[in-house]
BAKOL-905036 format. One record per residue (C-alpha): x, y, z. Coordinates in steps of 0.5 Angstrom, whole numbers, padded with zeros to 4 digits, always signed. Layout:
N
XYZ ...
//
This chain:
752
+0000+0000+0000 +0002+0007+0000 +0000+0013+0003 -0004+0021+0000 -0004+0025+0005 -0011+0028+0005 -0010+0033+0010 -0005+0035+0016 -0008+0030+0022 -0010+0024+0018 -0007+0020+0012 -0010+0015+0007 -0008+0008+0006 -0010+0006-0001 -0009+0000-0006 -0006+0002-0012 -0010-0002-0016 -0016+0004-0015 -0014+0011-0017 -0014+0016-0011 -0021+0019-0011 -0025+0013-0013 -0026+0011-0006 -0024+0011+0002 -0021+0007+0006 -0021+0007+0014 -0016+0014+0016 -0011+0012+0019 -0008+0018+0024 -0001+0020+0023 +0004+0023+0027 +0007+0030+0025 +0013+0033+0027 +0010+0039+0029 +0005+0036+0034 +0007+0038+0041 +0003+0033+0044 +0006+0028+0040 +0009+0021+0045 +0014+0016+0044 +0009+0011+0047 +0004+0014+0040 +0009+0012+0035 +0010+0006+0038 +0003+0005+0037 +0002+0007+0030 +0008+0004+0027 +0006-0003+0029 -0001+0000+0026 +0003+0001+0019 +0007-0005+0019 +0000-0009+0019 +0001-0012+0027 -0006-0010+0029 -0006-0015+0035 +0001-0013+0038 -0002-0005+0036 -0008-0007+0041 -0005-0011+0046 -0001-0004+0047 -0006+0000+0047 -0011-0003+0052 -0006-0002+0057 -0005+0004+0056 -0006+0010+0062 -0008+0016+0060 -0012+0017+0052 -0013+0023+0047 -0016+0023+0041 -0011+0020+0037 -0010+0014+0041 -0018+0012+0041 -0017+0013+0033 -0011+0008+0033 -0015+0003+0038 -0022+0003+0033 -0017+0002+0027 -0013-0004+0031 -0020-0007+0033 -0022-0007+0026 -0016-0010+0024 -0017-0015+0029 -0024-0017+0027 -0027-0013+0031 -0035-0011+0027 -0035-0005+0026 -0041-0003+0030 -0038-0006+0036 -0031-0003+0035 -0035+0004+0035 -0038+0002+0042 -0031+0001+0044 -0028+0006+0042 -0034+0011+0044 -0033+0008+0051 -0026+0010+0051 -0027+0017+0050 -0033+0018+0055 -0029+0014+0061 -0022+0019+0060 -0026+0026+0058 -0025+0026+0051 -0031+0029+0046 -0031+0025+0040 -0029+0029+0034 -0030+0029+0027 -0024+0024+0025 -0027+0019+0030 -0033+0019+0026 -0029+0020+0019 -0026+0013+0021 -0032+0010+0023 -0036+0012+0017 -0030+0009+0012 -0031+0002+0016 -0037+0002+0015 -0037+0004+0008 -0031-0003+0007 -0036-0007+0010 -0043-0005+0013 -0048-0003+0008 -0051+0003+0007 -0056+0004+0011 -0051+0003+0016 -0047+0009+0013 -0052+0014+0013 -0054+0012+0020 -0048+0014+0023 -0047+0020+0018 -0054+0022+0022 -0051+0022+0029 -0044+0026+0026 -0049+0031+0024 -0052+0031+0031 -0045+0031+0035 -0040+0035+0031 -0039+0038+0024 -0039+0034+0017 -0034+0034+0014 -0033+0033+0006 -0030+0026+0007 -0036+0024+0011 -0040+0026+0006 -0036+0024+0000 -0038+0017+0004 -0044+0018+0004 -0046+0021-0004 -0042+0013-0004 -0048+0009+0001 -0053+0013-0003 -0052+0011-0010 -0050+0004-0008 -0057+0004-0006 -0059+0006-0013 -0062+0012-0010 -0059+0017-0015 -0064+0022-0013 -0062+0023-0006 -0055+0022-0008 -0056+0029-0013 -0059+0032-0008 -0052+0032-0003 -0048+0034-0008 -0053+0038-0010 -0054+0042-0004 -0045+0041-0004 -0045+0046-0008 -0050+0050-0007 -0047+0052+0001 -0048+0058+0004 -0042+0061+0007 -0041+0059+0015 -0046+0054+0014 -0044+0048+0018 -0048+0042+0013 -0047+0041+0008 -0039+0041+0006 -0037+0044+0000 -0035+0039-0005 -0028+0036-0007 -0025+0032-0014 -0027+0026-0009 -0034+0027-0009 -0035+0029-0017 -0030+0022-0017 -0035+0018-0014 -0041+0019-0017 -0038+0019-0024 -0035+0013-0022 -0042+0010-0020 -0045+0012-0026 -0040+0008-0029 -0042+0002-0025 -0049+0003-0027 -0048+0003-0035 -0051+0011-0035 -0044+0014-0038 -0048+0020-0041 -0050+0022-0034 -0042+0021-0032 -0040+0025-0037 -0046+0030-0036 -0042+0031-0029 -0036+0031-0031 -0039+0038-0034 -0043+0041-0029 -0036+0040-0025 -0032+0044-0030 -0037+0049-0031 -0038+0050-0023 -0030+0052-0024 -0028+0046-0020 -0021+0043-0023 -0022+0036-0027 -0016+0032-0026 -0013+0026-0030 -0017+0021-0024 -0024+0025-0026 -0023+0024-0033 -0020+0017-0032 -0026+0015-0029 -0031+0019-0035 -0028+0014-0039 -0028+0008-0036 -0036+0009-0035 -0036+0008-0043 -0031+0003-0043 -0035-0001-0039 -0042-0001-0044 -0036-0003-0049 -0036+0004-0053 -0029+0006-0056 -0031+0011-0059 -0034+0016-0054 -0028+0013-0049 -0023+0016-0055 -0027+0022-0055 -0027+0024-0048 -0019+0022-0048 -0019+0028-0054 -0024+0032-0049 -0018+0031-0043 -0013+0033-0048 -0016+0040-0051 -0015+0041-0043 -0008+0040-0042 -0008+0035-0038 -0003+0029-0040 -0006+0022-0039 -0003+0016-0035 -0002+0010-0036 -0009+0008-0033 -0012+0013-0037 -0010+0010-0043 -0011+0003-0041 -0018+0005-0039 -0018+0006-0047 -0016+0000-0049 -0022-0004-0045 -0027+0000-0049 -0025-0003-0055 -0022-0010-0051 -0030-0010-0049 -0033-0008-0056 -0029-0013-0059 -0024-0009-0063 -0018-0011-0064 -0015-0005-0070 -0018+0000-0065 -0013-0003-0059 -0007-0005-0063 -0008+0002-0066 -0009+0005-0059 -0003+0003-0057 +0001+0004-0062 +0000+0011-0060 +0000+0010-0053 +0007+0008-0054 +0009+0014-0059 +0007+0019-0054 +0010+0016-0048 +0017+0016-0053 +0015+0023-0055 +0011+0026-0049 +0011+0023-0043 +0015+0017-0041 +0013+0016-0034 +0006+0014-0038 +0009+0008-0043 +0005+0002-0043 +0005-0003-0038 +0003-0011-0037 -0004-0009-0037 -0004-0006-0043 -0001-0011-0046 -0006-0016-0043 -0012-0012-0045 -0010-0011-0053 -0009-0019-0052 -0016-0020-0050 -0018-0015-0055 -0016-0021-0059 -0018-0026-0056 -0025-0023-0056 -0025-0021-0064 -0023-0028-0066 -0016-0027-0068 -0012-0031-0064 -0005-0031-0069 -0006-0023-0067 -0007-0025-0059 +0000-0029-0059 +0004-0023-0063 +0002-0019-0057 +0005-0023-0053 +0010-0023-0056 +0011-0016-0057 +0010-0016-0049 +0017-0021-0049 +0020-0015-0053 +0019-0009-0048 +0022-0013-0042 +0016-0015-0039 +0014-0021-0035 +0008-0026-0037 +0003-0027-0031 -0003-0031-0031 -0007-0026-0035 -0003-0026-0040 -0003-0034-0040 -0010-0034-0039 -0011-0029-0044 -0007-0033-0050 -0012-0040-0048 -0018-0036-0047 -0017-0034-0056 -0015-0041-0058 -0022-0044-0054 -0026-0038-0057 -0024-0040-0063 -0025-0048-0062 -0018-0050-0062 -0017-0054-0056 -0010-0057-0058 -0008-0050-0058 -0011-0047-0052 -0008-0053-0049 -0001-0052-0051 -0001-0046-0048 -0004-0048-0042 +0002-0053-0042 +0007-0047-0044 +0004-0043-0037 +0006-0049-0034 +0013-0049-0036 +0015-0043-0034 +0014-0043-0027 +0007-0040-0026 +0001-0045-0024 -0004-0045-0027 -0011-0042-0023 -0018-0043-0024 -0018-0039-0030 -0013-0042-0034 -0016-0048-0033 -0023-0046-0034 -0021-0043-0041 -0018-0049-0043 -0024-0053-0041 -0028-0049-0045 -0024-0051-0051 -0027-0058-0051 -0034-0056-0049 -0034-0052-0055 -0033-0058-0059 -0038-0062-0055 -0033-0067-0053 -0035-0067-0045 -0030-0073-0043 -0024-0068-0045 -0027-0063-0041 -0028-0067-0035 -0021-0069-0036 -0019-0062-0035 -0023-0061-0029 -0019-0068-0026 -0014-0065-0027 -0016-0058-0025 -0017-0062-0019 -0010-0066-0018 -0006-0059-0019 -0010-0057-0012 -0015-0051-0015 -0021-0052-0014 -0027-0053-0019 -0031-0045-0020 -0038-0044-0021 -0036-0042-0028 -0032-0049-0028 -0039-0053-0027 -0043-0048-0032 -0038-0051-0037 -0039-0057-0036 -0046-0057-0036 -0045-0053-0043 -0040-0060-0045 -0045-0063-0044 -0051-0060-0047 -0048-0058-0054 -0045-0066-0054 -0053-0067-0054 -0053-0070-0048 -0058-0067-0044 -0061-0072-0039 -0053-0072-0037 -0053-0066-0036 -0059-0065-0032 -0056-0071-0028 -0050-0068-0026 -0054-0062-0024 -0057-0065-0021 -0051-0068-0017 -0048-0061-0016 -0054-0059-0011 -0054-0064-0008 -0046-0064-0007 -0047-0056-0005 -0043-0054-0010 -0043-0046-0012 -0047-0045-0018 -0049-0039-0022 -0054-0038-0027 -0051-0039-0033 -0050-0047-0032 -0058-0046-0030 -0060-0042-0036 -0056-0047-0042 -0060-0053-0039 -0066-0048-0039 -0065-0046-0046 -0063-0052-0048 -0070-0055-0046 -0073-0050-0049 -0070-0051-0056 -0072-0059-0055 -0079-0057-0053 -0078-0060-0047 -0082-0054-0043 -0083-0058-0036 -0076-0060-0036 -0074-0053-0037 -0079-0050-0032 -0077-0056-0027 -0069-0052-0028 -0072-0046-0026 -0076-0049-0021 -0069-0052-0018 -0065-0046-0019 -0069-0041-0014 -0070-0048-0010 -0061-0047-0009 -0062-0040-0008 -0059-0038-0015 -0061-0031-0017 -0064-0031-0025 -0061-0025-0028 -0065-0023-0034 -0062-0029-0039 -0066-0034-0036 -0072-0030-0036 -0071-0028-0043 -0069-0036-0044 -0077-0038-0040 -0080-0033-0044 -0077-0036-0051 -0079-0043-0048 -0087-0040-0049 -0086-0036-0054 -0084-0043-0058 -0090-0046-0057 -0094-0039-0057 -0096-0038-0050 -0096-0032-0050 -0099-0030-0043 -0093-0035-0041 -0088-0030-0044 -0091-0025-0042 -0091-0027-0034 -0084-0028-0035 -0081-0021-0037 -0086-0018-0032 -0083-0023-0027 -0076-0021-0029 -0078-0013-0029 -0081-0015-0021 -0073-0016-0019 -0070-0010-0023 -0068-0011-0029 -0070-0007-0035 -0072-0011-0042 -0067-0012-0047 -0067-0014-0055 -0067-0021-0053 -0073-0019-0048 -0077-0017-0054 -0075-0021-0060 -0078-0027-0055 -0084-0023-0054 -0085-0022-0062 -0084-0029-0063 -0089-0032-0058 -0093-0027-0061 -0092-0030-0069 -0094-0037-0066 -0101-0034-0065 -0107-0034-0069 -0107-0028-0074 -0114-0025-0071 -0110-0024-0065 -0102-0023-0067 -0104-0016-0068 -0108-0014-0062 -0102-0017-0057 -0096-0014-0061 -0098-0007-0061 -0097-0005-0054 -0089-0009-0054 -0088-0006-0061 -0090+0001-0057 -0086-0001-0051 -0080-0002-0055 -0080+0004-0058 -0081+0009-0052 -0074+0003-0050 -0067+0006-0050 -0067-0001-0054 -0064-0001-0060 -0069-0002-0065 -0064-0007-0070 -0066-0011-0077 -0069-0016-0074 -0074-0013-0069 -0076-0008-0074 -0078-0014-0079 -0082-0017-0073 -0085-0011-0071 -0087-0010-0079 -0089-0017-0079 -0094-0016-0074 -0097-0010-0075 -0097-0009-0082 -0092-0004-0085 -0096+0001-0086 -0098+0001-0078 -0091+0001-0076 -0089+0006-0081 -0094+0011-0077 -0092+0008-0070 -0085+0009-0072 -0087+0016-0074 -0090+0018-0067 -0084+0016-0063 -0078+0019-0067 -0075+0025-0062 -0078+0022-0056 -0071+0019-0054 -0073+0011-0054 -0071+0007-0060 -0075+0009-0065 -0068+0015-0065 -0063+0009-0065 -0066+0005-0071 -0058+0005-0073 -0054+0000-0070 -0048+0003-0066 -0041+0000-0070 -0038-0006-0067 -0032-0010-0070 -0032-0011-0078 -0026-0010-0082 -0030-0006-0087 -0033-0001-0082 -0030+0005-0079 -0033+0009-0073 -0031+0016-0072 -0027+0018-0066 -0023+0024-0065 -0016+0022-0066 -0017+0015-0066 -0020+0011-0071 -0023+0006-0068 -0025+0000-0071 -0030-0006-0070 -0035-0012-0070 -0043-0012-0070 -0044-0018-0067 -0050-0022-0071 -0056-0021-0067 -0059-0027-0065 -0066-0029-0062 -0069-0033-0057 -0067-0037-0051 -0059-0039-0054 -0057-0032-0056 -0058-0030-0049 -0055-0035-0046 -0050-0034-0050 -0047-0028-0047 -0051-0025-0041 -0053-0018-0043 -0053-0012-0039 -0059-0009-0036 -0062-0002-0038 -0065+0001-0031 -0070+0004-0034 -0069+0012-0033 -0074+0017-0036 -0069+0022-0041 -0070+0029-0040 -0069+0033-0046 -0067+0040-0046 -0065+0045-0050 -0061+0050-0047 -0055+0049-0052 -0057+0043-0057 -0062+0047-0062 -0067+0043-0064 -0070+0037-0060 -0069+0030-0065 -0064+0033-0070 -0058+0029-0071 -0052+0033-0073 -0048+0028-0079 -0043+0025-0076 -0036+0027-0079 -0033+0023-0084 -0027+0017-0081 -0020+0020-0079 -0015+0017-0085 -0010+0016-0079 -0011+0013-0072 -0005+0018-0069 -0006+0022-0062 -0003+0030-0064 +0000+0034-0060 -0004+0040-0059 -0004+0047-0059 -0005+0052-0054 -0012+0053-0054 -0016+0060-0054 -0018+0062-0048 -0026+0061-0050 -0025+0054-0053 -0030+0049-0050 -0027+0043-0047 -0035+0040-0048 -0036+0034-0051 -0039+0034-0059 -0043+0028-0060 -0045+0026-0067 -0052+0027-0065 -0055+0031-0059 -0055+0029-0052 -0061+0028-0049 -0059+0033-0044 -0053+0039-0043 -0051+0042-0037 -0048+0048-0036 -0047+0052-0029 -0043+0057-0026 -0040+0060-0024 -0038+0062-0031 -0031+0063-0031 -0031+0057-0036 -0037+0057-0040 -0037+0055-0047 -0042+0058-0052 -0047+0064-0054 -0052+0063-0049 -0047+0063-0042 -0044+0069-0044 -0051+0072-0044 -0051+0069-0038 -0045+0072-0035 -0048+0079-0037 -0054+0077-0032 -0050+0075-0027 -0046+0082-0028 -0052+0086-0027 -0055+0082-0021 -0048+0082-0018 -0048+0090-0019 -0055+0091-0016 -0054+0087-0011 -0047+0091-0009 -0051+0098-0009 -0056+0095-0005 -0051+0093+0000 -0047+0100-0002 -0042+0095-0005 -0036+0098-0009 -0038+0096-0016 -0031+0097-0018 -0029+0091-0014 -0034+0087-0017 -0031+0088-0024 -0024+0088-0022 -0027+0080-0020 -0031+0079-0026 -0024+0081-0031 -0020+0075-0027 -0025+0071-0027 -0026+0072-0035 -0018+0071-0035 -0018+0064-0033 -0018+0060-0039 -0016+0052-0041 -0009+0054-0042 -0008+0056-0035 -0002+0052-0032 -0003+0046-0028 -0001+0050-0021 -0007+0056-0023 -0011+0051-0024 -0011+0048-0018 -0014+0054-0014 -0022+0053-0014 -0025+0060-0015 -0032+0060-0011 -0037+0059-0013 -0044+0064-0015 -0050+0061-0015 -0055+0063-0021 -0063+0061-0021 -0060+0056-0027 -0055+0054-0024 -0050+0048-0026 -0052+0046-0019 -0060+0046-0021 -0058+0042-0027 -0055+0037-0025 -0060+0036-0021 -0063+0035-0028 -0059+0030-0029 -0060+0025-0024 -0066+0028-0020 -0073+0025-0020 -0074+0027-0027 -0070+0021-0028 -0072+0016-0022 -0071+0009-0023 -0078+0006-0026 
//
């Protein structure tokens, strides 16, 4: 671990695997120099906390005579560290507080908050943020913790409010604190978490323009939330959008990139963009050169595309830079052959993994035996888990959903039902995906009662469905034109949260076929019409089914009505993925990929398990898009995939994002010191005169005021990094970037 200093009293322990901002740990006090209370009997204490001896740290502790406020924070931080649940370690710690005449401070409840919020649920974060609130001041950090509880809860409209009223604090007032990176960082990064990119980016703009600095981490973090939906495109653009401000990408930043296109799998885009990761870190920022990662994520791109040849020749640029496999790249290498159904290869690498020293993990075993399962040779797949089993690593519940899939795609499904069978009855771990090839696999065999006899089995072990196995249920009925049945099924899966996808409606378009001609069109109509008002999109196959069922020229009406309405009807066109003949557009990468082909039914879902949509309601604004529904073209493809450098840009060059068709909704705020269009310098003249007003009703100086207004207008992009660092206050507008967030996360857009 290593230790970022968050202030003069405390220090944060973080795990470099996480960019600082993007969560809290448990604070761990520190001693400075320049503390006069400072002992040799507390130095004792926190060096034996720091070294990770938190019995020893306790033992110490518990003997002590006399305690101040630091001392109780190293005995909370020792008995957690020893086990001790975090309620009782408060307790405790409560209880050394009152009985040496100590009132608990603020560092005291950050602590306790930071526990909570490793290892308590929300509920409990927020509990304790109350009885922080009723005892002493809230600071950032705490409510930084408890911006987090909320949107693990998913309640994103409480969430806005805080960050929210954050920012719109009264001076002197003693809640809410003002807002820091860290609570923009938090919540982009839970947009991330939740497939809402846009709204990630929609924050990331309300922070620029309320005049707080974006760091390298907030961009990153901007990015990631893209990467995660696979889309490099926009991934590539937020990256030119953190290059126009002058700020240098890390090498996280670019291996977020890199897992947009690994994700979309796009292996031209990845190579591409490490290519010029490369050409910059030797140009521009050699602290920033690729890494292990980038060289596993590029490898995996592969993998995913298909291309295995390509995924073993960046395995061995790795070689060449002087950087040493791990189990990842190992893996990685196996994973491509198996995808690509050649069992000999995946097992040879396999073979490779071992020779040089590294053991192979479930992972690597469990690539190899996917090998075999591809090809339906079962017995190959049980001789690789037997020897999974020799080496001392234990079977996974992906290991068993392999076997089950062996077994299935050799035909055999009463033995795969059987081994099922026998897993639940040993207590093996199993996961959805071994239930839901059984389900699909029943279904496509017309074997309905074995397939709800899966299901049945599934809930019976405390398996939780995800939307596959309700999409699969619903293609079993569909199958035989139950049309009610299917319709129980996705209102079942809309009972536990999760949002219909395309494979949801195609399995409804079907089962809807399958029925009478007097009654196809009075079933369908209300699914062709949720569909259209869906963030689905609307693809080639669903568009034929929807015509099919309602007449073209009914379809073509209804289509009609819902253009500009923000569901699919204004997403007919497929986004791009992975082809060698088709290009996407991205500002100074040329990403490329491949539309996978869109399946139907219970097998394409239960292919892969498809992300959930939660159900959000857009909010259109015109503040700055024009008119409502008109898309701008997108611009034509980059003929180079290069990252140049840039110039110093003017200072009214706008940082803001240029989609290719308008965002749904566009965040402005104040103050307005970096605002990016017409209408926000209108907006600065308002503010001017409001400003002027209110200094001659409080017989203010008005020359004062212009003298801020002309520094503030001084500020630009091009500021160096030390001036850009420094936050100027914020001044509140009736529209303001504070209220427009709440646009953007508030109840408008609360969770159906």
């Amino acid at each position: 671990c290593w230790f970022r200093p968050r202030s003069r009293k405390s220090m944060l322990v973080q795990t470099p695997l996480t960019p600082p901002g993007l969560g809290a740990d448990v604070v761990m006090p520190s001693i400075n120099e320049d503390t006069p209370t400072t002992t040799s009997f507390e130095a004792r204490a926190l060096e034996l906390l720091r070294l990770g001896d938190n019995a020893r740290a306790l033992e110490l502790l518990e003997g002590a005579d006399k305690f101040n406020i630091r001392l109780v924070n190293m005995l909370f931080t020792a008995l957690i560290g020893t086990g001790v649940g975090v309620d009782a370690a408060a307790v405790r710690a409560q209880q050394a507080c009152a009985a040496h005449g100590i009132a608990p401070n603020a560092s005291i409840f950050n602590n306790i908050l930071a526990a909570l919020d490793k290892a308590g649920p929300p509920e409990a974060v927020l509990a304790w943020l109350a009885k922080m609130r009723a005892a002493v001041p809230v600071t950032t950090t705490a409510a930084n913790i408890a911006l987090k509880a909320h949107l693990q809860r998913r309640d994103f409209g409480a969430a806005a409010e805080l960050l929210r009223s954050m920012m719109k604090r009264a001076a002197g007032a003693d809640y809410p604190p003002p807002p820091n990176e860290m609570s923009f960082n938090t919540v982009i990064s839970a947009l991330g978490d939740a497939a809402q990119p846009e709204r990630a980016e929609s924050v990331l703009s309300t922070m620029i323009d309320a005049g707080f600095t974006a760091s390298p981490v907030t961009f990153t973090a901007t990015i990631a939330a893209f990467a995660k939906q696979s889309r490099p495109a926009d991934a590539a653009r937020v990256l030119k959008r953190m290059l126009a401000a002058r700020l240098q990408p890390d090498t996280w930043c670019f291996n977020a990139v890199l897992s947009a296109y690994a994700n979309a799998a796009d292996p031209e885009g990845a190579r591409a963009t490490l290519a010029n990761f490369e050409a910059r870190a030797a140009e521009e920022c050699p602290n920033a050169a690729p890494d292990l990662v980038s060289y596993n994520t590029l490898m995996l791109a592969c993998a995913r595309g298909g291309r295995p040849a390509e995924a073993e020749d960046a395995f061995q640029k790795l070689l060449a830079r002087g950087l040493v496999p791990n189990e990842v790249s190992y893996s990685t290498a196996i994973s491509a052959h198996a995808r690509a159904g050649n069992a000999a290869a995946a097992q040879g690498w396999l073979d490779k993994m071992t020779a040089a020293g590294i053991a192979p993990d479930a992972v690597a075993f469990n690539a190899a035996c996917s090998a075999h399962a591809r090809l339906g040779d079962a017995a190959a797949a049980m001789r690789c888990v037997d020897a999974m089993r020799a080496a001392g690593v234990e079977p996974t519940a992906s290991t068993h959903a392999i076997l089950v899939n062996a077994l299935v795609k050799a035909g055999q499904l009463d033995a795969a039902s059987a081994s099922l069978q026998a897993l639940l009855v040993a207590g093996e771990r199993l996961s959805a995906p071994t239930f839901n090839t059984l389900i699909s696999a029943y279904g496509k065999a017309g074997r309905r009662p074995d397939a709800e006899a899966a299901f049945s089995a599934m809930l019976a072990a405390n398996v939780r469905p995800s939307l596959v196995t309700y999409n699969a249920l619903a293609s079993v009925y569909a199958l035989e034109g139950d049309i009610d049945a299917a319709e129980a099924a996705v209102h079942a899966a809309s009972q536990r949260g999760f949002a219909p996808d395309r494979f949801t409606y195609a399995a409804l378009f079907n089962a809807c076929e399958a029925l009478p001609a007097r009654d196809r069109r009075r079933r369908a109509v209300p699914h062709v019409t949720a569909l259209l008002s869906s963030r689905v999109e609307l693809t080639e196959r669903l568009r034929r089914s929807s015509a099919r069922l309602l007449g073209d020229d009914s379809f073509a009406a209804l289509l009609k009505s819902h253009r500009g309405s923000g569901g699919a009807a204004t997403r007919a066109a497929p986004r791009p993925r992975a082809s060698p003949s088709l290009r996407v557009d991205a500002p100074e990468f040329v990403p490329t990929g491949a539309e996978g082909a869109e399946g139907g039914g219970c097998s394409a879902g239960a292919a892969a398990e498809a992300g959930e949509d939660d159900g959000w309601t857009e909010v259109q604004t015109s503040r700055r898009g024009g008119r409502r529904g008109k898309a701008k073209p997108p611009p034509a493809a980059a003929a180079s995939a290069t990252i140049r450098k840039e110039k110093p840009p003017t200072p009214r060059t706008s940082t803001a994002p240029q989609p290719s068709a308008p965002s749904p909704v566009r965040l402005a705020g104040v103050p307005l010191t970096r605002s990016k269009s017409n209408r926000a310098r209108l907006l600065e003249l308002a503010q001017s005169v409001a400003a002027a007003e209110a200094g001659d009703a409080e017989g203010g100086s008005p020359a004062s005021g212009d003298g801020q207004r002309g520094s503030m207008r001084s500020r630009s992009v091009s500021s160096n990094l030390a001036d850009a660092l420094t936050v100027p206050p914020a001044v509140p507008l009736t529209r303001s970037a504070a209220s427009e967030l709440a646009i953007t996360l508030g109840d408008d857009m609360r969770l159906e």
